[in-house]
N, CA, C and O of each residue as an XYZ file, in Angstrom:
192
protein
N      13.416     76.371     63.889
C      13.465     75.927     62.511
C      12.199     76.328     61.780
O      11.073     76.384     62.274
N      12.634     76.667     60.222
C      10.986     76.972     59.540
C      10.694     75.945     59.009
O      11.617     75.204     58.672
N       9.469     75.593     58.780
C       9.182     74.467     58.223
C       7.943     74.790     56.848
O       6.863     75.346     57.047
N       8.405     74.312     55.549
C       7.393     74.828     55.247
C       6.342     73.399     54.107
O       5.880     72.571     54.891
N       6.086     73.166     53.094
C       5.342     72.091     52.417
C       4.393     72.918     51.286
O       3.771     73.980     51.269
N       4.616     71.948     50.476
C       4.002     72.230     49.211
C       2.995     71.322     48.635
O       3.194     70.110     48.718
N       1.846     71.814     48.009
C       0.921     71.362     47.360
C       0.951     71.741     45.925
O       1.057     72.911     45.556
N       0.856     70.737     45.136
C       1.030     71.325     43.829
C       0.172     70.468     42.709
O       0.180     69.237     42.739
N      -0.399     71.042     41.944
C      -1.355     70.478     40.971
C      -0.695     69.779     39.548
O      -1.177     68.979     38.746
N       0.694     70.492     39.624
C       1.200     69.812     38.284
C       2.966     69.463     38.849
O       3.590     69.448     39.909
N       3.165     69.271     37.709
C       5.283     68.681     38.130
C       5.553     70.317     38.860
O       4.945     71.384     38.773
N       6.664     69.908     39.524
C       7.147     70.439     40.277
C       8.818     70.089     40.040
O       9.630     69.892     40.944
N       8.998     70.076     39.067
C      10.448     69.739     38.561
C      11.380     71.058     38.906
O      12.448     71.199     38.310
N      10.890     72.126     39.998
C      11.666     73.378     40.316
C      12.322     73.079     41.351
O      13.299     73.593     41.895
N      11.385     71.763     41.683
C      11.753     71.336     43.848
C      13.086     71.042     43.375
O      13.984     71.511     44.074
N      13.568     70.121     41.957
C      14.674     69.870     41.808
C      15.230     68.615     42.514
O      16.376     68.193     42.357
N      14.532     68.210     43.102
C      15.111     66.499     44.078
C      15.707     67.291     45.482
O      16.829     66.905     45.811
N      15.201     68.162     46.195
C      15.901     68.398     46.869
C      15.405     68.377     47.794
O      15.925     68.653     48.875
N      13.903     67.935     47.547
C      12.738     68.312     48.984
C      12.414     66.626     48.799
O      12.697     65.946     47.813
N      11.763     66.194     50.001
C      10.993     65.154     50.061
C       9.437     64.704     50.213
O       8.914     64.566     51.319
N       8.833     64.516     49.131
C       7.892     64.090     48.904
C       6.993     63.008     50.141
O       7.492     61.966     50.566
N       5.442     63.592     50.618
C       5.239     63.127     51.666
C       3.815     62.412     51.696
O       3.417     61.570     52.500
N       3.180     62.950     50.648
C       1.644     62.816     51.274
C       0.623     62.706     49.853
O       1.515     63.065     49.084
N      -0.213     62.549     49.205
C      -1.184     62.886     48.214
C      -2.310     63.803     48.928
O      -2.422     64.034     50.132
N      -3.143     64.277     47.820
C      -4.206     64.630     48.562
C      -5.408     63.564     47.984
O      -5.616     63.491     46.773
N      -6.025     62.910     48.766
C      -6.927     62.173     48.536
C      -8.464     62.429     48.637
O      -9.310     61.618     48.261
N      -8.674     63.390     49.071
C     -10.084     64.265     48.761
C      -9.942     65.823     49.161
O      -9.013     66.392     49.736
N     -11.080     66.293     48.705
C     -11.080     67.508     48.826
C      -9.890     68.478     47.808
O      -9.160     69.391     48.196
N     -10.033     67.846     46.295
C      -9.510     68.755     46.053
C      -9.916     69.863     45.494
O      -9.230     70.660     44.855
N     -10.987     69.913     45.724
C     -12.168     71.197     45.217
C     -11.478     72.166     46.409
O     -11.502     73.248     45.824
N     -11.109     72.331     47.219
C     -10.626     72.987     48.347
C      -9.039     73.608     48.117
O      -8.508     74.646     48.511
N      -8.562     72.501     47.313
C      -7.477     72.748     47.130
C      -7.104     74.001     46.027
O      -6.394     74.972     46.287
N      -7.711     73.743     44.854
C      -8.005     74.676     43.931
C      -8.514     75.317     44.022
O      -8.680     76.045     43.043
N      -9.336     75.665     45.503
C      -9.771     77.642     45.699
C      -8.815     78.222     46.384
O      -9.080     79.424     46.408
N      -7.148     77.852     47.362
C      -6.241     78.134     47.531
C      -5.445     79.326     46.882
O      -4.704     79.019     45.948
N      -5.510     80.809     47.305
C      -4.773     81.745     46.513
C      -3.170     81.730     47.600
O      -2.968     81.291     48.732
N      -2.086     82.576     46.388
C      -1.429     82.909     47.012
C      -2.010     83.968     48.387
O      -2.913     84.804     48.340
N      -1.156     83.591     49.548
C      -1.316     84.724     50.603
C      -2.424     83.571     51.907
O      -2.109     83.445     53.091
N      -3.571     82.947     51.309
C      -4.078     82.386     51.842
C      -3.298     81.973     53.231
O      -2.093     81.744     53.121
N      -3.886     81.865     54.493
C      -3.076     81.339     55.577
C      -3.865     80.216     55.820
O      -4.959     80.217     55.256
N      -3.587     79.264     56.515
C      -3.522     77.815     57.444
C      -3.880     78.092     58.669
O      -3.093     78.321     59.587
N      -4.972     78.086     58.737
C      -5.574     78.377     59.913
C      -5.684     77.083     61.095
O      -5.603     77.212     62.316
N      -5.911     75.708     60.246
C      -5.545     74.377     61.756
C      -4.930     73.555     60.428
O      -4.803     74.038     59.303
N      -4.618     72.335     60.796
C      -4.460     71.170     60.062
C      -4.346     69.686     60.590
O      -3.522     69.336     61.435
N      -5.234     68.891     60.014
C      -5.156     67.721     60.538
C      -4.392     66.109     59.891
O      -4.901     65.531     58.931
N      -3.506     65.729     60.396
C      -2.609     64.793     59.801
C      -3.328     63.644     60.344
O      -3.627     63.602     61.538
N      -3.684     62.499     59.338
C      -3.545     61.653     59.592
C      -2.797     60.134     59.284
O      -2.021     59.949     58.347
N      -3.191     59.128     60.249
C      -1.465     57.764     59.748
C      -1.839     57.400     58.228
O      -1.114     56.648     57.577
């Protein structure tokens, strides 16, 4: 299965209700906004 997730800075009214909403970002969003397309995901850490 692919799995994929989105971060997004403004509405996202394209998702259309079709995806489910999971997480905020609660810091670091200075990090977030140097994010280009193409950029890869190199680790990631989830927490509860």
């Amino acid at each position: 299965n692919d799995a994929q997730f989105f971060i997004t800075k403004t509405d996202a009214s394209w998702l259309n209700g079709q995806y489910t909403n999971f997480g905020i970002v609660t810091k670091g969003m200075d990090v977030v906004n140097k994010i280009v397309i193409g950029d890869k995901i190199l680790g990631i850490n989830i927490f509860p």
